[in-house]
Chimera marker file (.cmm) of the C-alpha trace (Angstrom):
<marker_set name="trace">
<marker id="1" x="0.000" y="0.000" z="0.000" r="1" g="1" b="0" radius="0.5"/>
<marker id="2" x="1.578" y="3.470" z="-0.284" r="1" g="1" b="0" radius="0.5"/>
<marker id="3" x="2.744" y="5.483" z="1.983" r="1" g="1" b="0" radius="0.5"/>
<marker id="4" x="0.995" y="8.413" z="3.113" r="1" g="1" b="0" radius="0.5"/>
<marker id="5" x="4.241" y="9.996" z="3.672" r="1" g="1" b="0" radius="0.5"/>
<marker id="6" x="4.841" y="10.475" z="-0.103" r="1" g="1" b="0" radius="0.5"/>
<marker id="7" x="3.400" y="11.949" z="-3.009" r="1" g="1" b="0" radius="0.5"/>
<marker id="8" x="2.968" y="11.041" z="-6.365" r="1" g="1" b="0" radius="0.5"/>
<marker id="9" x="4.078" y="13.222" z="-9.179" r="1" g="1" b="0" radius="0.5"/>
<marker id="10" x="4.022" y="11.194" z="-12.076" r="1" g="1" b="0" radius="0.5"/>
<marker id="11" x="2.520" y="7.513" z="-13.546" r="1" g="1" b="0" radius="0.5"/>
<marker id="12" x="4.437" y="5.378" z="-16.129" r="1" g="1" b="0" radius="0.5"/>
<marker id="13" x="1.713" y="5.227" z="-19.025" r="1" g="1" b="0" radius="0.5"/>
<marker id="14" x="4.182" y="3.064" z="-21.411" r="1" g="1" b="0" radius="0.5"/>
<marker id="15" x="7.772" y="2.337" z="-22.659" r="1" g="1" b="0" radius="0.5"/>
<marker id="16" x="9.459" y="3.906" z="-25.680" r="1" g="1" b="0" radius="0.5"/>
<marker id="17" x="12.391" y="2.616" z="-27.289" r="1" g="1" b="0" radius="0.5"/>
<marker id="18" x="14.765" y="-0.741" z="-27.057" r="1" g="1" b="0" radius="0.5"/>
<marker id="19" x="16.785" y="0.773" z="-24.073" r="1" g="1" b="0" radius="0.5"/>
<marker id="20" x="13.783" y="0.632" z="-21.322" r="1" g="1" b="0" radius="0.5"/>
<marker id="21" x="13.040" y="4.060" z="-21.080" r="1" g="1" b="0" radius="0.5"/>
<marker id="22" x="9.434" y="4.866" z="-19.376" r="1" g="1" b="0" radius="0.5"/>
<marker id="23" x="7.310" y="7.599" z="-20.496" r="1" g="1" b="0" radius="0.5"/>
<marker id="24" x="5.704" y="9.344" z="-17.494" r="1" g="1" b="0" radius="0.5"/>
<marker id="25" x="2.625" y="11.388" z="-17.401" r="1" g="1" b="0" radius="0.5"/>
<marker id="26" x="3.018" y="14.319" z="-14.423" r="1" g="1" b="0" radius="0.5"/>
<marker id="27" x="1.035" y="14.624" z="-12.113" r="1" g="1" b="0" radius="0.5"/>
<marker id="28" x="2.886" y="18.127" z="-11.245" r="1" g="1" b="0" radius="0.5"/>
<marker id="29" x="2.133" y="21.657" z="-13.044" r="1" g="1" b="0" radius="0.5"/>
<marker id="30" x="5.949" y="22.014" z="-12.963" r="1" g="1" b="0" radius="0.5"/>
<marker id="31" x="6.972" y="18.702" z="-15.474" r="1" g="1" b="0" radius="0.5"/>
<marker id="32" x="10.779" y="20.556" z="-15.393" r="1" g="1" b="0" radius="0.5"/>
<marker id="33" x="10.992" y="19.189" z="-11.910" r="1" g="1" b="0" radius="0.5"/>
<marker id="34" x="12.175" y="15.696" z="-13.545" r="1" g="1" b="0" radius="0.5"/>
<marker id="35" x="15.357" y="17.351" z="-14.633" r="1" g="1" b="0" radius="0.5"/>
<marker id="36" x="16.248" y="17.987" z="-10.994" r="1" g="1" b="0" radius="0.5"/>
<marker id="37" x="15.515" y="14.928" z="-9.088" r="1" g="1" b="0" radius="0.5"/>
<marker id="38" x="18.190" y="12.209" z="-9.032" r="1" g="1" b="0" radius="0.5"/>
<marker id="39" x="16.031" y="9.348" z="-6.892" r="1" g="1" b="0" radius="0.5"/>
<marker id="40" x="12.604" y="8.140" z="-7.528" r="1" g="1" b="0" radius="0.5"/>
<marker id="41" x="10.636" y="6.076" z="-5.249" r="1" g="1" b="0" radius="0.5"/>
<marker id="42" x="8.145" y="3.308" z="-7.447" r="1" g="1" b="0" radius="0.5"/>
<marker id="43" x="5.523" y="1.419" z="-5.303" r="1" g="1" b="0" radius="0.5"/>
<marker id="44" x="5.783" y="-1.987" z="-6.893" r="1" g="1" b="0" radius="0.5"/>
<marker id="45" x="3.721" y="-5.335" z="-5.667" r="1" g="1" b="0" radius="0.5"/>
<marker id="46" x="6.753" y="-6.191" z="-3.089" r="1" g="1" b="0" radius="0.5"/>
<marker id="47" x="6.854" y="-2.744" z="-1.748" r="1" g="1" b="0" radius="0.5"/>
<marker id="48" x="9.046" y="0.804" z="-2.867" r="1" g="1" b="0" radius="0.5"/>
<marker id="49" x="11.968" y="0.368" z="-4.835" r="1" g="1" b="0" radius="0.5"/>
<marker id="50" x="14.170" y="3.400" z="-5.073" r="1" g="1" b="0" radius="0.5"/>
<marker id="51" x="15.747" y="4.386" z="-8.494" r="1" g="1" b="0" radius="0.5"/>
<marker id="52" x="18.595" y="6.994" z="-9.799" r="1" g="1" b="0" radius="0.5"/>
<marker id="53" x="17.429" y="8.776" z="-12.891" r="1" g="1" b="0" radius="0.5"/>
<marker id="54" x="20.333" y="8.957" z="-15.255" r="1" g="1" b="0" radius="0.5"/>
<marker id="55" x="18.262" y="11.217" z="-17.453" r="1" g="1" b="0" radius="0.5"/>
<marker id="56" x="15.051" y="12.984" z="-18.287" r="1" g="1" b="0" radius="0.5"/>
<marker id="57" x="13.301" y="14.964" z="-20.708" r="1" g="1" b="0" radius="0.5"/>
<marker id="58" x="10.075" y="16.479" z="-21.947" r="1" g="1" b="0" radius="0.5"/>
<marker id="59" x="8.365" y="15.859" z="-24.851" r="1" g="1" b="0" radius="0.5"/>
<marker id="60" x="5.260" y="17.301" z="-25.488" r="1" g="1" b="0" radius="0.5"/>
<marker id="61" x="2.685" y="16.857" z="-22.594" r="1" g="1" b="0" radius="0.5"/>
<marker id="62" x="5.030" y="13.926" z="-21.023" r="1" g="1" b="0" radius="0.5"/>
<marker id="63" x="8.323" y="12.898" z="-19.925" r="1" g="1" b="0" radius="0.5"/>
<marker id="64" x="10.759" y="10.520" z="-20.859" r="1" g="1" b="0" radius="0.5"/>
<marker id="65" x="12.764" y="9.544" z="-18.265" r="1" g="1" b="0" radius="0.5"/>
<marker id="66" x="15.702" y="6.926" z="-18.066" r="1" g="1" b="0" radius="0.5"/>
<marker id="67" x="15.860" y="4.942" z="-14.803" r="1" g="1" b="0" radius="0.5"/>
<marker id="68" x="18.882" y="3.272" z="-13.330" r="1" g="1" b="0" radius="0.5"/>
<marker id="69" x="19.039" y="-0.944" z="-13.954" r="1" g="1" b="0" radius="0.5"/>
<marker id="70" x="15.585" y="-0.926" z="-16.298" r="1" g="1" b="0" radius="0.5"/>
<marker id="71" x="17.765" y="-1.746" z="-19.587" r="1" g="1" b="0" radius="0.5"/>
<marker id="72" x="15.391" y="-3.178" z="-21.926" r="1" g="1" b="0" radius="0.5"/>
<marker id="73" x="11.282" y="-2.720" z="-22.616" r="1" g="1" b="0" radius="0.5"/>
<marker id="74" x="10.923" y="-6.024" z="-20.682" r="1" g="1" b="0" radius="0.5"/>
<marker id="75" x="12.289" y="-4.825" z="-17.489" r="1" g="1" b="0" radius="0.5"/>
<marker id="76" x="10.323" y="-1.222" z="-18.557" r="1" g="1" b="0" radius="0.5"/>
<marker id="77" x="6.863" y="-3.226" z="-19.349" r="1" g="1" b="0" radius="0.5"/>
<marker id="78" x="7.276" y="-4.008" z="-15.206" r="1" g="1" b="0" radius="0.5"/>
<marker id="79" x="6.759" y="-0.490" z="-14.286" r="1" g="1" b="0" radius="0.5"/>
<marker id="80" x="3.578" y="0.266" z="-16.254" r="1" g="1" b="0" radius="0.5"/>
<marker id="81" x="1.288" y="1.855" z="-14.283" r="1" g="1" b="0" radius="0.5"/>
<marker id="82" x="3.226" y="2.790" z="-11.263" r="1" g="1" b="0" radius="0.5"/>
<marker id="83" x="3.391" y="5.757" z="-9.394" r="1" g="1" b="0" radius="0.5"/>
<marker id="84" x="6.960" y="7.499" z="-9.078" r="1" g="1" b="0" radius="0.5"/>
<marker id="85" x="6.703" y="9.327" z="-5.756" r="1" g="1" b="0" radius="0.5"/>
<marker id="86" x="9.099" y="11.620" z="-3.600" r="1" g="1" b="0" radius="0.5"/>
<marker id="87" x="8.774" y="12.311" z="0.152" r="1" g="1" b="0" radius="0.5"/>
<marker id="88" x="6.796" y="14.737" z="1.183" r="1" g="1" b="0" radius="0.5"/>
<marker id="89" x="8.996" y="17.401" z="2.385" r="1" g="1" b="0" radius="0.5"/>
<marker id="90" x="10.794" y="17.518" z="-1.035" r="1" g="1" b="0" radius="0.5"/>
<marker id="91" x="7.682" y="19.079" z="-2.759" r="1" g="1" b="0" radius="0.5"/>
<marker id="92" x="8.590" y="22.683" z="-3.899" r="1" g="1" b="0" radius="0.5"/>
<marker id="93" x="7.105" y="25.172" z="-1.478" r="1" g="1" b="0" radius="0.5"/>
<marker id="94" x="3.825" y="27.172" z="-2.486" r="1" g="1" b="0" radius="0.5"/>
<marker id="95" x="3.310" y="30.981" z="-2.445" r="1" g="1" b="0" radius="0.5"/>
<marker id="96" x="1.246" y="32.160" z="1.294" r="1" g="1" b="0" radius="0.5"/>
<marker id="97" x="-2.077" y="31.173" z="0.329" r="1" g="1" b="0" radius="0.5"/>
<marker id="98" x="-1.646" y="28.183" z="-2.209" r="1" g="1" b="0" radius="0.5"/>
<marker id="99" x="-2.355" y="24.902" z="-0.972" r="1" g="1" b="0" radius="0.5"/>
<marker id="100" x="-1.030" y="20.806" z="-2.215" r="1" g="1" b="0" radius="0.5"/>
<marker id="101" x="-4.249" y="18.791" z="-2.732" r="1" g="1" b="0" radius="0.5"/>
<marker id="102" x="-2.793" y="16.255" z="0.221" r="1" g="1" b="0" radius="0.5"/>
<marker id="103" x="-2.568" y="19.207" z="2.462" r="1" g="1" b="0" radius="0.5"/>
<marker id="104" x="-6.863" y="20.132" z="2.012" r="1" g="1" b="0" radius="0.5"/>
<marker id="105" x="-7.692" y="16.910" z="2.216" r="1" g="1" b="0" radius="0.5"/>
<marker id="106" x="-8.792" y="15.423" z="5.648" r="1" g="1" b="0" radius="0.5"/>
<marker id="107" x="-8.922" y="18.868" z="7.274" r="1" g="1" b="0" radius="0.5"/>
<marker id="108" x="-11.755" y="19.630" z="9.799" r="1" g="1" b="0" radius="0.5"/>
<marker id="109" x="-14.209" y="21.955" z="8.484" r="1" g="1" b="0" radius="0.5"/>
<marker id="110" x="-15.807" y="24.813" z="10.545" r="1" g="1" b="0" radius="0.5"/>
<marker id="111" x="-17.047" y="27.885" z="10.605" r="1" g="1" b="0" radius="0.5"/>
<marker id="112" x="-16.062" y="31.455" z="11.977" r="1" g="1" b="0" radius="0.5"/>
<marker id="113" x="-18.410" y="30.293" z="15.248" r="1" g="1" b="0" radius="0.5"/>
<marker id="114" x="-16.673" y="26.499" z="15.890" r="1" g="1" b="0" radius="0.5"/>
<marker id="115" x="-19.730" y="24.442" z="14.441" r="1" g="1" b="0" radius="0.5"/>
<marker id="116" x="-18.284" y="21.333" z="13.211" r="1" g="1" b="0" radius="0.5"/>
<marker id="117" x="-19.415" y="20.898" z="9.081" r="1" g="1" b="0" radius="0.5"/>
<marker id="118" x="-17.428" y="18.095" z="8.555" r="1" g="1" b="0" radius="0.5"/>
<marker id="119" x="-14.043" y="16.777" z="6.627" r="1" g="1" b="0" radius="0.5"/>
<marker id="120" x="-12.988" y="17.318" z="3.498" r="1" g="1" b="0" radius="0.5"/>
<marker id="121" x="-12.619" y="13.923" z="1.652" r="1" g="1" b="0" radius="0.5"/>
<marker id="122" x="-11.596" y="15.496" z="-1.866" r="1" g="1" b="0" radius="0.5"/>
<marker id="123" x="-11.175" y="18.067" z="-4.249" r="1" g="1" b="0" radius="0.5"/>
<marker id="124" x="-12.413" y="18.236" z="-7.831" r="1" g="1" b="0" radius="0.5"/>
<marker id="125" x="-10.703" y="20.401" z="-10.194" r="1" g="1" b="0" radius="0.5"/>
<marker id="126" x="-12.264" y="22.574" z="-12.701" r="1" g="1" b="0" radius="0.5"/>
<marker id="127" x="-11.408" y="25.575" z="-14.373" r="1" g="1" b="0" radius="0.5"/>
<marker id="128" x="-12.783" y="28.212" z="-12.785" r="1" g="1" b="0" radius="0.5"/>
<marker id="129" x="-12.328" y="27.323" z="-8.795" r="1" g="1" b="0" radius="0.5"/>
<marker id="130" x="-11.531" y="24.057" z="-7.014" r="1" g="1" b="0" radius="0.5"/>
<marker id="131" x="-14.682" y="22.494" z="-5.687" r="1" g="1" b="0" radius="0.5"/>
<marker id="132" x="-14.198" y="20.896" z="-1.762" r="1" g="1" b="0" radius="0.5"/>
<marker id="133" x="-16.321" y="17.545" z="-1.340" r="1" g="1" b="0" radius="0.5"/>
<marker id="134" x="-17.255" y="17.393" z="2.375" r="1" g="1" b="0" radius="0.5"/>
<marker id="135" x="-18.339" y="14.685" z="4.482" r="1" g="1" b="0" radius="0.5"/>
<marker id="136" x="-21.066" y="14.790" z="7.214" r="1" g="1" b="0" radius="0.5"/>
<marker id="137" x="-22.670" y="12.656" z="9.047" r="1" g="1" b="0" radius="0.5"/>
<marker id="138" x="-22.907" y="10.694" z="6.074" r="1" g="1" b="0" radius="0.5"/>
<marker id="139" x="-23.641" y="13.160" z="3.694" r="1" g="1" b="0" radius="0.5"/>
<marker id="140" x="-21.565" y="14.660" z="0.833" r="1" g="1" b="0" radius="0.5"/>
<marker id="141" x="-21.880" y="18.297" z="0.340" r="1" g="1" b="0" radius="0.5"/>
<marker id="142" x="-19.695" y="20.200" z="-2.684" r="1" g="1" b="0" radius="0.5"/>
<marker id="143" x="-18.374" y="23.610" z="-1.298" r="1" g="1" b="0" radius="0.5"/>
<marker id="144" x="-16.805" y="26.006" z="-3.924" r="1" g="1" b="0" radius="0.5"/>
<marker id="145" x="-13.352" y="27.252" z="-3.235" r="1" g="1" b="0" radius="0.5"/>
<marker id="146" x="-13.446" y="30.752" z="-3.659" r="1" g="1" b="0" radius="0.5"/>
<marker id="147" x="-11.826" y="33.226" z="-1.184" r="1" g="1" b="0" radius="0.5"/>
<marker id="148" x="-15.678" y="34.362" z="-0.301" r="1" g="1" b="0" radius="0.5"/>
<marker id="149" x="-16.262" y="30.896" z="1.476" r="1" g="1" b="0" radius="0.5"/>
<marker id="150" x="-12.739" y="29.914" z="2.536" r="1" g="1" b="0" radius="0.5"/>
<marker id="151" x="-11.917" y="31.928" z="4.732" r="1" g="1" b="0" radius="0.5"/>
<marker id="152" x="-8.899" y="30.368" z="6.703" r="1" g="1" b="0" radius="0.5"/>
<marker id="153" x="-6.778" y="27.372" z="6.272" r="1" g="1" b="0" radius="0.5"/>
<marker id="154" x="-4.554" y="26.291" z="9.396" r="1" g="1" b="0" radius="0.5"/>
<marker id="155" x="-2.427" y="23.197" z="8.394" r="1" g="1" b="0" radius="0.5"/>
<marker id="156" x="-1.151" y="22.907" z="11.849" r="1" g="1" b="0" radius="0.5"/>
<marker id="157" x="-4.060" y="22.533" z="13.415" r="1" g="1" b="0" radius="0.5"/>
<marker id="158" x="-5.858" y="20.184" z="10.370" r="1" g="1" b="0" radius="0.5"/>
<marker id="159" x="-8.725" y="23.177" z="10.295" r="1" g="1" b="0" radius="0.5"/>
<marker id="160" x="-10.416" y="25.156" z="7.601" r="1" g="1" b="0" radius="0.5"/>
<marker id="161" x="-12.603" y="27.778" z="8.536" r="1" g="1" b="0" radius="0.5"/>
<marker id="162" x="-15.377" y="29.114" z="5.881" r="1" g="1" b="0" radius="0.5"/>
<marker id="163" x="-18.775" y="30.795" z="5.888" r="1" g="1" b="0" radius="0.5"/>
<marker id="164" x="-21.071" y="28.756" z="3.570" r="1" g="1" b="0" radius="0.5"/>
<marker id="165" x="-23.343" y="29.754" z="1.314" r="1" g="1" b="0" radius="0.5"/>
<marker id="166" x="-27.110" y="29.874" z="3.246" r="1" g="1" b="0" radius="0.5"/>
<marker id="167" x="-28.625" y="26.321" z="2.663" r="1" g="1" b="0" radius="0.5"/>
<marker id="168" x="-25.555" y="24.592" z="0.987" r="1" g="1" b="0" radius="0.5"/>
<marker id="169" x="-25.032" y="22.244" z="4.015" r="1" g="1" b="0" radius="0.5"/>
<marker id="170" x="-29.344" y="21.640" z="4.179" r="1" g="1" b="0" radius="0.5"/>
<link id1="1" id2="2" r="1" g="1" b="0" radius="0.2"/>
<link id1="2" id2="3" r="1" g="1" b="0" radius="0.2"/>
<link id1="3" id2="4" r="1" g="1" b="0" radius="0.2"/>
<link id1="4" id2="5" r="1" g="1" b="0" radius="0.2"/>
<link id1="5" id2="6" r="1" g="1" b="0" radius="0.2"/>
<link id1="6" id2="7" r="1" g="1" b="0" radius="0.2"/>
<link id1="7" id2="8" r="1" g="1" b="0" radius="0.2"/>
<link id1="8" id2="9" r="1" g="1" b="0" radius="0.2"/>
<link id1="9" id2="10" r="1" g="1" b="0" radius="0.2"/>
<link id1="10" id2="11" r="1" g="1" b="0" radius="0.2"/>
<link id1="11" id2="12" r="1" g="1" b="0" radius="0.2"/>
<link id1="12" id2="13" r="1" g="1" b="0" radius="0.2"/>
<link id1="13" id2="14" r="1" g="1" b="0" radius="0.2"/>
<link id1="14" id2="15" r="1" g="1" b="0" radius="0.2"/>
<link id1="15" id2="16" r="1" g="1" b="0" radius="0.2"/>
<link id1="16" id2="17" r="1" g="1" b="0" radius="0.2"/>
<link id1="17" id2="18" r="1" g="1" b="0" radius="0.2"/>
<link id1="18" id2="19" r="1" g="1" b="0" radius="0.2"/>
<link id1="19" id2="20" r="1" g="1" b="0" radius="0.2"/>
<link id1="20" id2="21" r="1" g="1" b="0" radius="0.2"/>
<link id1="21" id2="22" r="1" g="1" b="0" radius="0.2"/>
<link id1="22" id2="23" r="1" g="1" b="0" radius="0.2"/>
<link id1="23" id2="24" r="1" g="1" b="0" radius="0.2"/>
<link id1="24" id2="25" r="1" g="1" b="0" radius="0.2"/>
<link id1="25" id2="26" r="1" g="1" b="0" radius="0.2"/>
<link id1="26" id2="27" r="1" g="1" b="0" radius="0.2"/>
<link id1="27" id2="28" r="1" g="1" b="0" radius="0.2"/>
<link id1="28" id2="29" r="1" g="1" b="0" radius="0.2"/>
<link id1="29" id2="30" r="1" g="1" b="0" radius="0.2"/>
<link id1="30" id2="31" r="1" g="1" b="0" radius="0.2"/>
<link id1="31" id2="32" r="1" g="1" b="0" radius="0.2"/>
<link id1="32" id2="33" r="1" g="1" b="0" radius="0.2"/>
<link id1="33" id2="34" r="1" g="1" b="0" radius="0.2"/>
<link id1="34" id2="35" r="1" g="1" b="0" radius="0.2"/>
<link id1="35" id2="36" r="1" g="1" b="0" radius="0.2"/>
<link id1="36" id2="37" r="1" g="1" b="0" radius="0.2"/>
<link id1="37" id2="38" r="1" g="1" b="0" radius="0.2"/>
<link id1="38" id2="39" r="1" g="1" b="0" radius="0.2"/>
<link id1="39" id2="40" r="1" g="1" b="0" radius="0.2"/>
<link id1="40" id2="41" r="1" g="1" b="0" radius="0.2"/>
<link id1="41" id2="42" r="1" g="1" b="0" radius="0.2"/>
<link id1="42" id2="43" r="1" g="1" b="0" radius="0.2"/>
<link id1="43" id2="44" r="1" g="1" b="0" radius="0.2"/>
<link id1="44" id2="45" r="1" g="1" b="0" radius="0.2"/>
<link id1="45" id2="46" r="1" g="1" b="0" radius="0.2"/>
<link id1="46" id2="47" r="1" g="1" b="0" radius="0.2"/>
<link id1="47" id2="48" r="1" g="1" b="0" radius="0.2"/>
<link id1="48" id2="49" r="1" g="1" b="0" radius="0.2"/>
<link id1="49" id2="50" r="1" g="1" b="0" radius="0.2"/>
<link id1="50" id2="51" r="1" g="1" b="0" radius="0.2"/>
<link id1="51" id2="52" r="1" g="1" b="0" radius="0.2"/>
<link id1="52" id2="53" r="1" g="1" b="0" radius="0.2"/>
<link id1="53" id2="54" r="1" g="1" b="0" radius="0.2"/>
<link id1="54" id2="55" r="1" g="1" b="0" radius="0.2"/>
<link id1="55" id2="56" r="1" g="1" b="0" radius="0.2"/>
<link id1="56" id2="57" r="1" g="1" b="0" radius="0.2"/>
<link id1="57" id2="58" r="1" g="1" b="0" radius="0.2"/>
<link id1="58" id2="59" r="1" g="1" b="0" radius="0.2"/>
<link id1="59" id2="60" r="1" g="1" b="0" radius="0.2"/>
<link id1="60" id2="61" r="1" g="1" b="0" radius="0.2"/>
<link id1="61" id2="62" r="1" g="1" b="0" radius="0.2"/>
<link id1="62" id2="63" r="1" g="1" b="0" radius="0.2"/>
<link id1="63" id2="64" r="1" g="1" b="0" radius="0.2"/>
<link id1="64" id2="65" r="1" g="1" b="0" radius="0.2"/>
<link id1="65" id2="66" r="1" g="1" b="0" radius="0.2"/>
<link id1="66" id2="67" r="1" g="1" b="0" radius="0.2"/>
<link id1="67" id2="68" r="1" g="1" b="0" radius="0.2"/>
<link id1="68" id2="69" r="1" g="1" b="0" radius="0.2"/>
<link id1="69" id2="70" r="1" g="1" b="0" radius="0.2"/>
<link id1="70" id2="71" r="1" g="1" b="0" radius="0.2"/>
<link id1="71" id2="72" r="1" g="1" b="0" radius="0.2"/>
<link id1="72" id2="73" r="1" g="1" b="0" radius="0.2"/>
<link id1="73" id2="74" r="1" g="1" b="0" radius="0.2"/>
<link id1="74" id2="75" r="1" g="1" b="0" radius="0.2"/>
<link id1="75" id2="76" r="1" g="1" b="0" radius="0.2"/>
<link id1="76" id2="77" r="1" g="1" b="0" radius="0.2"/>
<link id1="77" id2="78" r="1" g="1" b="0" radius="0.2"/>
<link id1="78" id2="79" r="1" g="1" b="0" radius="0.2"/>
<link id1="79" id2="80" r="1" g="1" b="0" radius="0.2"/>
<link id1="80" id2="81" r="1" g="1" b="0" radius="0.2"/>
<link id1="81" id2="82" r="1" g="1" b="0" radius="0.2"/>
<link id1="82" id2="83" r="1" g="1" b="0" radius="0.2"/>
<link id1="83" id2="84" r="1" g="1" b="0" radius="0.2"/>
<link id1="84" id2="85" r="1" g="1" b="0" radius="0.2"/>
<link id1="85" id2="86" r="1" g="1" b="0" radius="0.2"/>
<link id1="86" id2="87" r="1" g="1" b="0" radius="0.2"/>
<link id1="87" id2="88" r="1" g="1" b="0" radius="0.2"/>
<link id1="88" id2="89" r="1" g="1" b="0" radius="0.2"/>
<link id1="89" id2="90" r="1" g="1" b="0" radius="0.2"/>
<link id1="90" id2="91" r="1" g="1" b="0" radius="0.2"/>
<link id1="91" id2="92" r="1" g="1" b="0" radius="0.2"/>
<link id1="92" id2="93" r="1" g="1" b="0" radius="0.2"/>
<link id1="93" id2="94" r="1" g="1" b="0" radius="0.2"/>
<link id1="94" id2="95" r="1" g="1" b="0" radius="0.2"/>
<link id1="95" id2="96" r="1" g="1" b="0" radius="0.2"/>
<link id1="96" id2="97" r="1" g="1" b="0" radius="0.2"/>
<link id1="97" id2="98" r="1" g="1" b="0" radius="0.2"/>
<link id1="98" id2="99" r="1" g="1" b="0" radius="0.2"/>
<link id1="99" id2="100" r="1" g="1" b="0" radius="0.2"/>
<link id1="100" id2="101" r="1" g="1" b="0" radius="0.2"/>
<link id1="101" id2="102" r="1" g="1" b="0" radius="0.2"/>
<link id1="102" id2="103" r="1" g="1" b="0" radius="0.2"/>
<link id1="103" id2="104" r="1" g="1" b="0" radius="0.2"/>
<link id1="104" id2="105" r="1" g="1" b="0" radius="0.2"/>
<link id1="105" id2="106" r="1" g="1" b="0" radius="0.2"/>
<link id1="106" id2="107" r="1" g="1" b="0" radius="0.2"/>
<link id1="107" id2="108" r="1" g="1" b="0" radius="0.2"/>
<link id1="108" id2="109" r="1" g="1" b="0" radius="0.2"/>
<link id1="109" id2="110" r="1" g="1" b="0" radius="0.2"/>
<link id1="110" id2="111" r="1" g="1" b="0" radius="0.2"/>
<link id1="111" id2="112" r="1" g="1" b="0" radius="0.2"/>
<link id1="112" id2="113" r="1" g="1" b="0" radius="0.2"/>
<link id1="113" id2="114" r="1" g="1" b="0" radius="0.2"/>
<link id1="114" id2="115" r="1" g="1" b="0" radius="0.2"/>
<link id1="115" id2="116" r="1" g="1" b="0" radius="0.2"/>
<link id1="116" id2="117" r="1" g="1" b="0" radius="0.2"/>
<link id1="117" id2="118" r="1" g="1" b="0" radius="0.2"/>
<link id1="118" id2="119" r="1" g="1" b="0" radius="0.2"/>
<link id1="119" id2="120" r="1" g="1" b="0" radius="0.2"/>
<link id1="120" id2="121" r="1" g="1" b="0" radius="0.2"/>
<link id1="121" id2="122" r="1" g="1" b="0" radius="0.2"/>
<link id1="122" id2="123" r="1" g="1" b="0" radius="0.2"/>
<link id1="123" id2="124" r="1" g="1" b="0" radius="0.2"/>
<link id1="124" id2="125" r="1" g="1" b="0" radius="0.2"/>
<link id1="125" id2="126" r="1" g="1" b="0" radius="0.2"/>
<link id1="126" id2="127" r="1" g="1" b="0" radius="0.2"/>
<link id1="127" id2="128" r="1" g="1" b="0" radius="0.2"/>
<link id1="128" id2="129" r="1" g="1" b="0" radius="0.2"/>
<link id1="129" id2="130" r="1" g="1" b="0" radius="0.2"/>
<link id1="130" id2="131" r="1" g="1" b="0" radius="0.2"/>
<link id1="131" id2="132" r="1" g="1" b="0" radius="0.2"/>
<link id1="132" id2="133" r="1" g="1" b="0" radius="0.2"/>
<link id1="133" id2="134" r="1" g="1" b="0" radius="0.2"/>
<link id1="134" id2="135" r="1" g="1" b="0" radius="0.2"/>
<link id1="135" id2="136" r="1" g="1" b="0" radius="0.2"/>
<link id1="136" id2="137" r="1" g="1" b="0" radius="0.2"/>
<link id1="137" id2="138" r="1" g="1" b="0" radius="0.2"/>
<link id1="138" id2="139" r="1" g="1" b="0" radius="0.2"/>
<link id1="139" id2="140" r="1" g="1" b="0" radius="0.2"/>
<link id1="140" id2="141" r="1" g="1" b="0" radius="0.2"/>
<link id1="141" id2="142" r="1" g="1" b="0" radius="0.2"/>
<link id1="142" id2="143" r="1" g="1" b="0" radius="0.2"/>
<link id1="143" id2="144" r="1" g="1" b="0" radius="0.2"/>
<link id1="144" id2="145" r="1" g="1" b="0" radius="0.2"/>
<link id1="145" id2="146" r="1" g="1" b="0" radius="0.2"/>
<link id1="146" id2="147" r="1" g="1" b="0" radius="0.2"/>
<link id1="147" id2="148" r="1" g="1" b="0" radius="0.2"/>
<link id1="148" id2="149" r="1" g="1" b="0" radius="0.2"/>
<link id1="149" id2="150" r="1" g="1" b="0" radius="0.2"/>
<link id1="150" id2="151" r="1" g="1" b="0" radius="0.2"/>
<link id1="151" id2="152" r="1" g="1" b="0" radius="0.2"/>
<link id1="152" id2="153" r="1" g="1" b="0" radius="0.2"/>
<link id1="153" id2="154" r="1" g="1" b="0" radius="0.2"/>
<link id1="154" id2="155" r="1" g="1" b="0" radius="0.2"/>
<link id1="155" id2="156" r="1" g="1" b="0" radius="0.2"/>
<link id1="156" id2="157" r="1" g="1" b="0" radius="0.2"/>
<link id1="157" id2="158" r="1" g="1" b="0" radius="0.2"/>
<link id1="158" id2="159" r="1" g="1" b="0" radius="0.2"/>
<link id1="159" id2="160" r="1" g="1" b="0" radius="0.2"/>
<link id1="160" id2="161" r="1" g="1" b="0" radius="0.2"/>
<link id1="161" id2="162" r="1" g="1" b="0" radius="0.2"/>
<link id1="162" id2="163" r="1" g="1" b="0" radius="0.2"/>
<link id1="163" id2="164" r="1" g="1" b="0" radius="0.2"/>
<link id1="164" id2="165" r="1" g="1" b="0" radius="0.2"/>
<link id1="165" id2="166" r="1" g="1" b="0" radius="0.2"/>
<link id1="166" id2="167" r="1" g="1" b="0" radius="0.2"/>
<link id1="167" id2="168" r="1" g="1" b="0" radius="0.2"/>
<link id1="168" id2="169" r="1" g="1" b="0" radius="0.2"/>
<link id1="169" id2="170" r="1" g="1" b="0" radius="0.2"/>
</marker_set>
C-alpha cells in the first residue's frame, strides 16, 4: 500500500524505445521538476523500490525519463502503471495562500463560530475554482473554493474555517 508519507508526481503510461526508457505522465504543473531529481521512489507489488534517474526529458505533454538498472522494454513493461513518488517534504514550497491537494484533504471543516461541518474527503478540479467535497454525518456536500467561502486554512491545526453559502449544508 503506499505510503501516506509520499506523493505522487508522475505515472508510467508506457515504454518507448529498445533501451527501457518509461514515459511518465506528471502529475505536477511544474513537469521541469524531472530534470532535478536524481532518486525516484516506485511502489511496486513487493513494496518501494528506489531508483537513480540517469536522465530525463520532456516531450510534449510527457516525460521521458531513463531509470537506473531498467535496460530493456521487458524490465520497462514491469513499471507500467506505477506511481513514481518523492517524500513529502521535497515538494517545492507554495506561495502564502496556495495549498497541495494532500494538504486540504482530511482537514476539519468549521465555521467562523466552531460548528463542526465536517471533513474534506476530496477536491475536484475545474477551471474556474476548485470544488471541496465534504463529508457529514454521512452526507456529501460540494463547497466552492473561492476566497468568499474559505476563509482560513490552518495546516497545523488540520482546520479550515469558511462561511457557507445559506442552505448549501441543508
Amino acid at each position: 500500500m503506499p505510503s501516506c508519507d509520499k506523493v505522487a508526481i508522475g505515472l508510467i503510461s508506457r515504454v518507448r524505445g529498445i533501451k527501457g526508457e518509461v514515459v511518465v505522465a506528471p502529475l505536477t504543473d511544474d513537469s521541469k521538476r524531472f530534470s532535478k531529481i536524481k532518486k525516484i521512489q516506485l511502489f511496486l507489488p513487493e513494496g518501494y523500490r528506489t531508483f537513480s534517474i540517469q536522465s530525463s526529458r520532456r516531450f510534449k505533454d510527457v516525460v521521458i525519463i531513463k531509470l537506473a538498472g531498467i535496460d530493456n522494454p521487458e524490465d520497462g513493461k514491469k513499471l507500467v502503471g506505477c506511481y513514481l513518488e518523492i517524500e513529502k517534504d521535497e515538494v517545492a514550497p507554495l506561495p502564502k495562500g496556495r495549498y497541495y491537494i494532500f494538504d486540504i484533504v482530511g482537514l476539519k471543516v468549521r465555521t467562523p463560530e466552531g460548528e463542526d461541518l465536517g471533513e474534506v474527503k476530496e477536491v475536484i478540479q475545474y477551471p474556474a475554482n476548485d470544488v471541496y467535497v465534504i463529508s457529514h454525518q454521512g452526507k456529501e456536500f460540494d463547497l466552492p473554493a473561492t476566497k468568499e467561502i474559505i476563509k482560513d486554512i490552518d495546516l497545523e491545526k488540520r482546520v479550515m474555517v469558511v462561511q457557507p453559502l445559506a442552505g448549501i449544508f441543508d
